[in-house]
C-alpha positions as CSV (number, residue, x, y, z in Angstrom):
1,X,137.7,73.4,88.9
2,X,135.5,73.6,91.8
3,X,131.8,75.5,91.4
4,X,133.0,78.9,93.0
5,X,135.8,78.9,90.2
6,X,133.5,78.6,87.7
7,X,133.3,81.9,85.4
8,X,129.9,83.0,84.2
9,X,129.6,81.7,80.8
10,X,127.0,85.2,79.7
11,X,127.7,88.4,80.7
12,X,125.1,89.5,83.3
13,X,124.0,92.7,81.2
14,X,122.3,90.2,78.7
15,X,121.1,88.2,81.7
16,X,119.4,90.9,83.4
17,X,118.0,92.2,79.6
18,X,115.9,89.1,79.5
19,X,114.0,89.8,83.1
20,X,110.7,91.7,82.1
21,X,108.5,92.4,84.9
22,X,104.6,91.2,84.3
23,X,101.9,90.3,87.0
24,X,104.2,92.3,89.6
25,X,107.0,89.5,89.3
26,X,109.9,89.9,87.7
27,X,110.1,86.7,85.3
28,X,112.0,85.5,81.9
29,X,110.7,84.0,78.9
30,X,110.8,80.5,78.0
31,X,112.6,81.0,75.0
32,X,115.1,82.9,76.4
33,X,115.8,80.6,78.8
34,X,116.1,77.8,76.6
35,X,118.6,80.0,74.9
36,X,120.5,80.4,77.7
37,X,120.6,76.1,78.2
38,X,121.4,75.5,75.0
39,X,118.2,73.6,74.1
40,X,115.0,74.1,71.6
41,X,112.4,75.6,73.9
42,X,110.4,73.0,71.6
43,X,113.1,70.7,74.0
44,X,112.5,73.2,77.4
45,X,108.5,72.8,77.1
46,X,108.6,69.4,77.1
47,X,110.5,68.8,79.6
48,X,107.9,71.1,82.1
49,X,104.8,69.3,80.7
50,X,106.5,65.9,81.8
51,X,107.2,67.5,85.3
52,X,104.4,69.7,85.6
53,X,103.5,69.3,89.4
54,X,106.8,71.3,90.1
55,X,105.7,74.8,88.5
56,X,102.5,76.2,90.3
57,X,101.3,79.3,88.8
58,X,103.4,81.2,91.3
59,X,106.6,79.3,89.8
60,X,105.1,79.5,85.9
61,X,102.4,81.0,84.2
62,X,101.5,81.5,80.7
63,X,101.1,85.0,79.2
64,X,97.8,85.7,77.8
65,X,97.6,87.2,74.3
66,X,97.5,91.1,75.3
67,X,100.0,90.5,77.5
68,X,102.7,88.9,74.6
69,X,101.8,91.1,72.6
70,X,102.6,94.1,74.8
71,X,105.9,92.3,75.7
72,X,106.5,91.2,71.9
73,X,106.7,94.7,70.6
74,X,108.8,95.9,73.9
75,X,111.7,93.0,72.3
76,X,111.1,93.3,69.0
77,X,110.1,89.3,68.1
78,X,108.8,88.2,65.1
79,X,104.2,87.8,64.5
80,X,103.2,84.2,64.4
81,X,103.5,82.8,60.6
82,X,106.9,84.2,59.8
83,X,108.9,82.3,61.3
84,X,107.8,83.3,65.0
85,X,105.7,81.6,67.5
86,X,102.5,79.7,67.5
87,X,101.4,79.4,71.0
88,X,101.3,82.0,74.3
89,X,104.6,81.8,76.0
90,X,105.5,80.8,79.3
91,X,107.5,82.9,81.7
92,X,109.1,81.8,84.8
93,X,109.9,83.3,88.2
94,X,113.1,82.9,90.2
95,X,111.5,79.9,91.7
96,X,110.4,78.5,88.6
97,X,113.6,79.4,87.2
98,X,115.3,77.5,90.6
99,X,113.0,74.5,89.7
100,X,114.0,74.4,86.5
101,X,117.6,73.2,87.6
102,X,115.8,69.8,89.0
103,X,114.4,69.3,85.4
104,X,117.3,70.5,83.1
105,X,120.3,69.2,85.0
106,X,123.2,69.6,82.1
107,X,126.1,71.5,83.5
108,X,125.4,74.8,81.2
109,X,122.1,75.0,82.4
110,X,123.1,74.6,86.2
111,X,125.7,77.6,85.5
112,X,123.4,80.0,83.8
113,X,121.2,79.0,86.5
114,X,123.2,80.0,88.8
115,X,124.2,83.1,87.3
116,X,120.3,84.5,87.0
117,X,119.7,83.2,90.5
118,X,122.5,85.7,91.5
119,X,120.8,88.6,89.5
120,X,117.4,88.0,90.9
121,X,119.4,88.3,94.4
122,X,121.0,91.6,93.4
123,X,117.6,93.0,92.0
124,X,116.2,92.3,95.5
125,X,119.0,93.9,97.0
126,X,118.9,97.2,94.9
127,X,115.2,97.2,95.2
128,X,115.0,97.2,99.0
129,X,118.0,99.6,99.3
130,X,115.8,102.0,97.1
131,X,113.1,101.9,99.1
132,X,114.5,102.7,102.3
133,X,116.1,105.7,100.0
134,X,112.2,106.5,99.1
135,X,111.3,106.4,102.6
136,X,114.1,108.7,104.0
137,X,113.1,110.9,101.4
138,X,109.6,111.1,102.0
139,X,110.7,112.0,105.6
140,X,112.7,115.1,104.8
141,X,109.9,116.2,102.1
142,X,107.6,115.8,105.3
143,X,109.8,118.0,107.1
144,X,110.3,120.4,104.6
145,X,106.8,121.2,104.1
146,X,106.7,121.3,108.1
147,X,109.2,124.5,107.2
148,X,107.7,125.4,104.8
149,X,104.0,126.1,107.1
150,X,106.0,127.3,109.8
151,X,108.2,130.1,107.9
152,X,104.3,131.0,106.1
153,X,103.0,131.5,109.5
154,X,105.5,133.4,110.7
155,X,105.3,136.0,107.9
156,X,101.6,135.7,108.1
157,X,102.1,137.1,111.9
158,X,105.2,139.3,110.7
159,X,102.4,141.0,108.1
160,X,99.7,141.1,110.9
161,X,102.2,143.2,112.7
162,X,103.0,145.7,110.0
163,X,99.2,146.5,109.1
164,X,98.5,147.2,113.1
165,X,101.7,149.6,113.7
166,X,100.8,151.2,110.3
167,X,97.4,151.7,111.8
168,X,97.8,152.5,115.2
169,X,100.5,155.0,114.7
170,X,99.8,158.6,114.6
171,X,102.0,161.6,113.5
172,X,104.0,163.6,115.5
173,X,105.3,167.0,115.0
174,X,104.7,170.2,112.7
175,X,102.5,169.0,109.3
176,X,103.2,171.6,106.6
177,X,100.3,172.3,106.8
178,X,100.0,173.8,110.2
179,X,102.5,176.6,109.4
């Protein structure tokens, strides 16, 4: 069974469950990508601090404490000293994520990185496709309140119109009065 034959091992709705977005990247946690391997992230960790020098900060970066908390109550993880974590996690981007296949090189961790890599493609895709729908919509709204100024002058002038006839004209005929 050749690569492209390969099916994804987890469905993609629990893939893409596991991107948060922090800093303005979208990243996943260490732990849930340890998950995803098949290995402690006690194991995952490790192996980074031995190859360190392949995760700059734009690859890898740990969260501060405001920041894990924030995203610990958005996934609903256990408080350090019940059974939870002791230390600030790390998150990765889709780079870091990509360099992670160079330092875990089983084959369920090349697969599930494949897999994310795919998602992190597709998220790009729909992104940039909804920004060119913002931007078309920004247009019309543009032209719209073009319109809308134009139609508002135009019965501005239409009521301009009304006042002067109303004004100018005078009566003709008998008046009941003349009788």
């Amino acid at each position: 069974m050749t690569a492209k034959q390969l099916l994804p091992i987890i469905p993609d709705n629990i893939l893409v469950n596991k991107i948060y977005e922090l800093r303005g990247h979208k990243v996943m946690l260490d732990s849930d990508l340890a998950a995803l391997y098949g290995v402690e992230t006690k194991v995952l960790n490790q192996s980074i601090r031995r190859n360190i020098e392949r995760f700059p900060t734009d690859f890898m970066f740990q969260l501060t404490a405001d920041e894990w908390e924030i995203l610990r109550s958005q996934i609903v993880t256990s408080k350090k000293g019940r059974g939870g974590r002791t230390y600030l996690p790390h998150v990765f981007t889709e780079h870091g994520i990509l360099m992670l296949s160079s330092v875990l090189s089983s084959k369920q961790a090349i697969q599930v990185n494949i897999q994310i890599v795919r998602i992190f493609t597709r998220i790009r895709r729909l992104l940039s496709e909804n920004t060119e729908l913002k931007l078309e919509i920004e247009e019309i709204k543009k032209k719209l309140s073009n319109h809308d100024k134009n139609i508002e002058l135009v019965f501005g002038y239409l009521d301009k119109l009304i006042d002067q006839k109303s004004k100018l004209r005078k009566r003709i005929g008998f008046m009941p009065d003349d009788l």
